[in-house]
N, C-alpha and C positions, 0 to 999 in steps of 0.2 A: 614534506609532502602530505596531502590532505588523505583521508584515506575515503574508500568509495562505499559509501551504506546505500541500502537499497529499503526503500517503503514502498511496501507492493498493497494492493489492493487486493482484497479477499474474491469471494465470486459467488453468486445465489445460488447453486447446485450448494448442497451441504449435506455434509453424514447425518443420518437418522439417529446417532449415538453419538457419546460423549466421548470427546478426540480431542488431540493437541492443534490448535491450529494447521500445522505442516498436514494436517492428515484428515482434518476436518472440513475442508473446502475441495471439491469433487470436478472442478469443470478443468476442462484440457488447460485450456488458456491460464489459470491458474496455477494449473502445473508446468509448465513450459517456465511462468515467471519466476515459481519456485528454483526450478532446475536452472536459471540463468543465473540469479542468486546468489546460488548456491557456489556458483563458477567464479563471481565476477565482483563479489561486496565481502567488505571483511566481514559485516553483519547486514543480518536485515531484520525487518520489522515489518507488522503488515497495520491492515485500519479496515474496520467495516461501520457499519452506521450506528451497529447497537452498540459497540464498547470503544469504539474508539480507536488508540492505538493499544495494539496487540506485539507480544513477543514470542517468537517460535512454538515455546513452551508452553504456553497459557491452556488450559483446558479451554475448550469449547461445546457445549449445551446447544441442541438445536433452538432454534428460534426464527421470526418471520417477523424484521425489521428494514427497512428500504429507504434511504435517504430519498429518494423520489417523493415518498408522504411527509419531509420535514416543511416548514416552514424555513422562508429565505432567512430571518433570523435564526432559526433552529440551527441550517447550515452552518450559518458561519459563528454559532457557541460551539457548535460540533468540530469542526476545523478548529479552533481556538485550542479547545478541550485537547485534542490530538496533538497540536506542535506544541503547545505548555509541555503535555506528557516526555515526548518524544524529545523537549530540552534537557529534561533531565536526566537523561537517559546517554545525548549526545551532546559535543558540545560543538558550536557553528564553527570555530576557529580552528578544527582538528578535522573535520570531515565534510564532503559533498553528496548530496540528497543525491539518489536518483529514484525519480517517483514515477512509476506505475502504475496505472488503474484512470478510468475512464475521465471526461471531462465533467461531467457532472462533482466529480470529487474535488478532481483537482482545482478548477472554478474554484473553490472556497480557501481548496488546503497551499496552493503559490502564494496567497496575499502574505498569509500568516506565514511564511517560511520563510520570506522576504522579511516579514515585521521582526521576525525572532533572528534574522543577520544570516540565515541559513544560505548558504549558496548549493543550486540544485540544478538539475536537468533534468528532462521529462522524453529518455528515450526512445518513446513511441507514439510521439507528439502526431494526431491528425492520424491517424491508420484503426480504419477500421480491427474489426476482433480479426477476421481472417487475413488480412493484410498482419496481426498483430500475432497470429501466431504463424507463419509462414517469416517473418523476421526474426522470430525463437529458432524455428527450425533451421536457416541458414545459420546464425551466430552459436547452436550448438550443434554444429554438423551434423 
């Protein structure tokens, strides 16, 4: 049986100081995805625009980077950059994505998950942020 990873999407609220991921992204809804997670994927892994994929652990440095300001090329090196990493790390034939984090991301990062054989689901497909965390709060009682 495959087992269940989760790639969540970081969040623009961010610590003023140098933090581990887990503790460096500030907004609810980030933490809700943490805490589901944390419940629900043997591991997980996250992605923002400046490094890409990211692992629990990784220090984080404040910064003011937005996929919003990439170029449609830019996206999809950045998507690329991200499932290459995130291959070597997992392998498609052992585990199922579950991807997190808004359309504008995702937009780029399904093709390449598809390209890399990666079989995933996208649990919060179409729901806004508070539709998105109001489905956190029923699934962690």
């Amino acid at each position: 049986m495959k087992q269940k990873v989760g790639l969540l999407a970081t969040a623009r609220k961010k610590n003023n100081k140098p933090a581990p991921v887990t503790e460096f992204y500030q907004s609810p809804l980030f933490q809700k995805s943490l805490e589901y997670a944390k419940q629900n994927y043997a591991r997980m892994y996250f992605y923002n625009a400046k490094d890409g994929l990211l692992l629990p652990n990784d220090m984080m440095d404040p910064y003011d980077v937005s996929i919003k300001t990439f170029t449609h090329q830019e996206r999809e090196e950045w998507a690329e950059k991200v499932v290459e990493n995130f291959s070597k790390v997992e392998n498609p034939s052992k585990v199922i994505v579950y991807l997190h984090g808004g359309a504008v991301y995702r937009k780029h990062l399904e093709p390449k998950l598809e390209k890399h054989n990666f079989e995933y689901e996208v649990p919060l497909k179409g729901l806004g942020i508070g539709e998105q965390l109001n489905w956190y709060q029923k699934k962690l009682g």
